[in-house]
C-alpha positions, 0 to 999 in steps of 0.5 A: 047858727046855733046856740052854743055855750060859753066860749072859754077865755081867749084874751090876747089871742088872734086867730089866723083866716084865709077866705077861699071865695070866688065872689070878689064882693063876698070875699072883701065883706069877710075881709072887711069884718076880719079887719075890723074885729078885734082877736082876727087877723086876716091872712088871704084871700083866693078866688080858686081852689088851686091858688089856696092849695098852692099858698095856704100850706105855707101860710098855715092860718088857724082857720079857713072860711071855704066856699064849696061852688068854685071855678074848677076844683070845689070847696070839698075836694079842696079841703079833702087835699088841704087837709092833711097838709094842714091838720091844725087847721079847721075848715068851715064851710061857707055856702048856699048849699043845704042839702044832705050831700053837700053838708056830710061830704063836707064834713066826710072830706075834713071840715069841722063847721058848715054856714049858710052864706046868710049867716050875720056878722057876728054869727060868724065871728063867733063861729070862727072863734068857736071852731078855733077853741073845738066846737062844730059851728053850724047854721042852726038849720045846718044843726038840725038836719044833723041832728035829725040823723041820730035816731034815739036807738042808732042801728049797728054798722053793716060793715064788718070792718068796723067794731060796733060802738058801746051805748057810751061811745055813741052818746059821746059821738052824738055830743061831739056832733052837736058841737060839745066841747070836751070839757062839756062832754065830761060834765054832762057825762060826769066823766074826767076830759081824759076819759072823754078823750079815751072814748074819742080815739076808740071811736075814730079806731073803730070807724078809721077815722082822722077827725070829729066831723069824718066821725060823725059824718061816717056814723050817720051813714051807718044809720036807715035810710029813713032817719037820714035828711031828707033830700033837698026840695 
């Protein structure tokens, strides 16, 4: 995963999971590592996609560990369907897939992280705790590649429905993909969080947008091709 910055004090709060995860060996390790961790408090577990849409609206855990390959419906279109039912909630993906049109369909149908199955324990456990508190956790290969798509002069929005971004707009939409905090926006902007915040509903008016990652996922998509990931090998 890759490197993030301090997490904020968060003394005595639990954060709520639920794992959507086929591999039954796989989903009682997160489990495992859930219960034993101080600050988690596992929810549930499901092997299929449509179990987890039935039981999670009601279970409303704070985040959700989701697989992307399942039986019948996958991980992508589960979170694109849960998503607005559940809108407090944050999706991270939890994969072996990583190439570009698994990671920005993902993060396009609502999920705001994206691991790599490799991931060690205490990577996730700080990833949970890091999306829990805003950020955008990835597997610091996932980072990359996103990274990679933001050329130093982004080119304009072919699509005449959406305004074109102001430099400022774009510098804090290339932040908010790196996983900065809003707090750390406006420090490194020296700019107040209210301001931040501003920006931030300027850019999802004009990208009709709902959230960070579909921001961020619809932003690369204006970019040359040549600046995208490239396919996977």
């Amino acid at each position: 995963m890759s490197k993030t910055r301090p997490l904020p004090s968060e003394k005595n709060v639990i954060i709520r999971v639920s794992i959507v995860e086929d591999d039954a060996p796989v989903r009682e390790i997160l489990k495992g590592w859930l219960a034993d961790a101080d600050g988690f408090e596992f929810v549930s577990g499901f092997e299929c996609a449509e179990d987890s849409l039935v039981q999670l609206p009601r279970q409303k855990p704070d985040v959700v560990l989701m697989d992307i390959k399942l039986p019948g419906m996958s991980g992508v279109e589960c979170v694109r369907q849960l998503k607005p039912l559940l809108p407090q909630t944050q999706f991270v993906m939890h994969t072996v897939y990583e190439d570009s049109n698994h990671i920005f369909n993902a993060l396009q149908s609502g999920a705001t992280g994206y691991l790599l199955k490799q991931s060690a324990h205490d990577e996730l456990l700080a990833a949970i705790k890091y999306v829990h508190v805003g950020g955008s956790p990835m597997t610091s290969y996932i980072a990359r590649r996103v990274a990679q798509c933001f050329p130093n002069t982004p080119a304009q929005s072919e699509t005449d429905d959406n305004q074109s971004l102001s430099p400022r707009e774009r510098e804090v939409l290339e932040m908010l993909a790196r996983g900065f905090l809003y707090k750390e926006i406006a420090e490194a902007l020296s700019i107040s969080v209210r301001t931040v915040d501003t920006y931030i509903r300027r850019i999802y008016e004009k990208l009709h947008v709902r959230s960070r990652a579909q921001a961020v996922a619809k932003y690369v998509n204006f970019q040359p091709a040549n600046v995208r990931p490239a396919p996977a090998r």
